[in-house]
N, C-alpha and C positions, 0 to 999 in steps of 0.2 A: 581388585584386591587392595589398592592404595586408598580406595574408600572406607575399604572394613580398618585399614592402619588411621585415617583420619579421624575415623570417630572412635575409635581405642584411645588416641593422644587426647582430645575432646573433653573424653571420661576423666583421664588422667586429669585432666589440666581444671576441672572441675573441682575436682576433688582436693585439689593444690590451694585453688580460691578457697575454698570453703576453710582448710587448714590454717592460711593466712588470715583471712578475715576474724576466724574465731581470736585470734591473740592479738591483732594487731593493736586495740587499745588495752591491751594489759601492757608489765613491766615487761620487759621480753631478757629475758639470760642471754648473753652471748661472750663467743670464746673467738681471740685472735687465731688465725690460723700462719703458718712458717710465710707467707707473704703478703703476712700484715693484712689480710680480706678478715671479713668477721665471718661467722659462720654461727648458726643458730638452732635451736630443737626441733625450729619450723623446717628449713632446712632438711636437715637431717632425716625426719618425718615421712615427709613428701618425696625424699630420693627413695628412701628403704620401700612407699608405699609402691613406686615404678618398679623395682625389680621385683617385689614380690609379684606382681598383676604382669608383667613380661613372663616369668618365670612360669605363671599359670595358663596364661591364652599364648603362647610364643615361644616356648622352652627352648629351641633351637634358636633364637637371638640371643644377643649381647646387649648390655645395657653400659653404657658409660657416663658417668655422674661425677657431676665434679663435688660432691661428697662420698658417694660412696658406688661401687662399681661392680658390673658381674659382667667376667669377660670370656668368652668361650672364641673355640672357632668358626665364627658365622659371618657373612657378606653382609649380612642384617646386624646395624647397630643401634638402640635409642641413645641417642646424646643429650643430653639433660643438665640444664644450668634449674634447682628444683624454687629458686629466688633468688634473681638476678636483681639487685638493688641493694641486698641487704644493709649497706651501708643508712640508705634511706629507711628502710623500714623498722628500724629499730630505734629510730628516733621521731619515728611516725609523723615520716612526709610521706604520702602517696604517690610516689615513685618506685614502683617493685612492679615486678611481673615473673611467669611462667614460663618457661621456655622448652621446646621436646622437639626433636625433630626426629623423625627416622631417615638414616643415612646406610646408603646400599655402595659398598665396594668404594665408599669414600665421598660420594654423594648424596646431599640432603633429599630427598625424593617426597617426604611429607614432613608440614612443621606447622605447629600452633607455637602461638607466643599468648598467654593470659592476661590481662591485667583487672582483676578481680576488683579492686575498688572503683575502677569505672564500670565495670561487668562490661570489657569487650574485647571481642576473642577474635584473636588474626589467624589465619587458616593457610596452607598451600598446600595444591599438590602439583608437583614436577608438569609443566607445560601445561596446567590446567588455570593460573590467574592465581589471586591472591586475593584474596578477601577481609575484611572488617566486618564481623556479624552480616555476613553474607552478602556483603554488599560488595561489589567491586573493586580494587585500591589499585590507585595509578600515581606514581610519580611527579612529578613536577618537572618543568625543563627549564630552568632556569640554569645561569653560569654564575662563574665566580665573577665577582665584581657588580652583576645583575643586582638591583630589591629585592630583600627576600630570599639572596641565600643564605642561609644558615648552616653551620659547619660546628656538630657537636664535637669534643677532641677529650677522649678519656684520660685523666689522671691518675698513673699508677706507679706504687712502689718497685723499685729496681727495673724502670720500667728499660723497653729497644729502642724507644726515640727519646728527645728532648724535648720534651712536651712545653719548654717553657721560650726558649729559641723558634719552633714553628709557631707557639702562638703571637708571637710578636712580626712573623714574617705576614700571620694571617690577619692579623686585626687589620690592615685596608683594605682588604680584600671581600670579607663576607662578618656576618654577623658570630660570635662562637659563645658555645654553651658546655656546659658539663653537668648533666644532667642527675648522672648517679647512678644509672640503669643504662646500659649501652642496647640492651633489647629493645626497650621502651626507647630510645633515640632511634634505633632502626625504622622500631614501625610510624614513624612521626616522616622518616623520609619515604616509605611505602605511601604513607595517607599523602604526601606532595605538603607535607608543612618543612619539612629540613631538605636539605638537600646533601646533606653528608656529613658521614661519622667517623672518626681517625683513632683507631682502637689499637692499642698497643700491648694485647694481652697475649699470651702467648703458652703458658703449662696451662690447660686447661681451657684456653681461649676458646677453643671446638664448643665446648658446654654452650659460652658466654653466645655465641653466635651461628650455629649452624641452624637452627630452626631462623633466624633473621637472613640467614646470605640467602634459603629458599625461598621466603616471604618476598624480603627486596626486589631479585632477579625475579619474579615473576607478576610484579608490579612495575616493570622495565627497567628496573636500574642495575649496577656493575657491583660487583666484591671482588676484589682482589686480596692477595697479600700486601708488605709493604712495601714489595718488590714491584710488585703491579704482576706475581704470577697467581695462577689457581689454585688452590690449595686443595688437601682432605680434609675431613671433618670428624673423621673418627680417630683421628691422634692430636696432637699437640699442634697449634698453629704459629707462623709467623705476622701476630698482627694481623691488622685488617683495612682496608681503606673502603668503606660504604657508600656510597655514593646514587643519584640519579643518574648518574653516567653520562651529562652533557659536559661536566667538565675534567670527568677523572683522571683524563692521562696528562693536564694541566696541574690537578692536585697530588698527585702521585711525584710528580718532579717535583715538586716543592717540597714534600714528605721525607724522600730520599735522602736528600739535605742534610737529616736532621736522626737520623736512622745512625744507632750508636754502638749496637752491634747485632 
């Protein structure tokens, strides 16, 4: 059954590309939302297009969107960031992607993540591997302080940590980025080019990442909170710490730190 759910998100996540690509080099309209994110037609779009296609092959699921949402009583939920980048894609860097996972009783169980301008599509299903256009994705094992690690660290408004205090704890440590796309920095430490991602999102964060905490963990690396516990993914999260998992509970103490409320 988690095969009929991977190629439903697939479809989905297809038809997302297509949506983006057609506008991407147009002007693109966009509207600030209550935590300063932008939010776009693209958007907007692509969320309405998931619940309507849940609603018709899945009636008994929930879908949660972090535009827009259909919420019933069901253990089955799609969680859906419908373009996670926006900030990137509206000034048309190629940094956006897709993001769907289906999450059962609070667990991500299957997750694509898109990114339409490269045409490559990340895939899992729950204890099955994780994929890149069908090809295998594994980790990296490198540590902090190692070549080569790299520690992306998301920048946000009214953010739970001090993103400016840990980056100055972290720069001897490892290489650091901020990409724009926390999705697309996940799948970068699934393919073994990053080695971890310090995400500080929280109303909504499930969207931003629950199709990546399946992908990562199943290309062997760790997600926690900012706690270092396990979260669900069908509500609101505390942050996220990503990671290959050779050095997380070294990076997790550092993080703690810096943790504001």
């Amino acid at each position: 059954m988690y095969q009929e759910y991977l190629e439903f998100a697939k479809e989905i996540a297809r038809y997302a590309g297509t949506v983006m690509m057609k506008y991407y080099n147009q002007s693109i309209d966009f509207q600030y939302k209550e935590d300063k994110t932008l939010v776009t037609l693209v958007d907007q779009e692509i969320n309405h297009y998931l619940i309507s296609k849940v609603k018709e092959k899945y009636p008994l699921h929930s879908v949660l969107g972090e535009e827009e949402s259909f919420l019933q009583d069901s253990d089955y939920v799609w969680v859906c960031d419908p373009l996670d980048g926006t900030g990137m894609y509206v000034y048309h860097i190629p940094v956006f992607v897709f993001s769907l996972a289906l999450v059962y009783q609070g667990n991500p169980v299957v997750a694509v993540v898109f990114s339409p301008f490269e045409d490559r599509m990340y895939t899992a299903i729950k204890g099955k591997g994780a994929y890149c256009n069908q090809v295998p994705l594994s980790v990296h094992h490198k540590k902090i302080n190692d070549l080569g690690y790299k520690t992306n660290v998301e920048i946000f408004h009214n953010s739970i940590i001090d993103e400016v205090s840990l980056i100055q704890e972290l720069k001897p440590l490892c290489k650091i980025s901020s990409t724009g796309s926390v999705a697309r920095s996940c799948m970068a430490i699934a393919e073994g080019h990053f080695a971890c991602d310090i995400f500080p999102g929280s109303q909504h964060g499930n969207c931003d990442i629950a199709a990546s905490t399946l992908i990562v963990e199943e290309a062997g690396g760790k997600v926690t909170n900012l706690l270092g516990e396990a979260q669900r993914y069908d509500q609101d999260i505390y942050g996220a710490i990503i990671s290959n998992g050779v050095s997380h509970e070294e990076m997790l103490e550092i993080v703690k730190k810096y943790v504001i409320k």
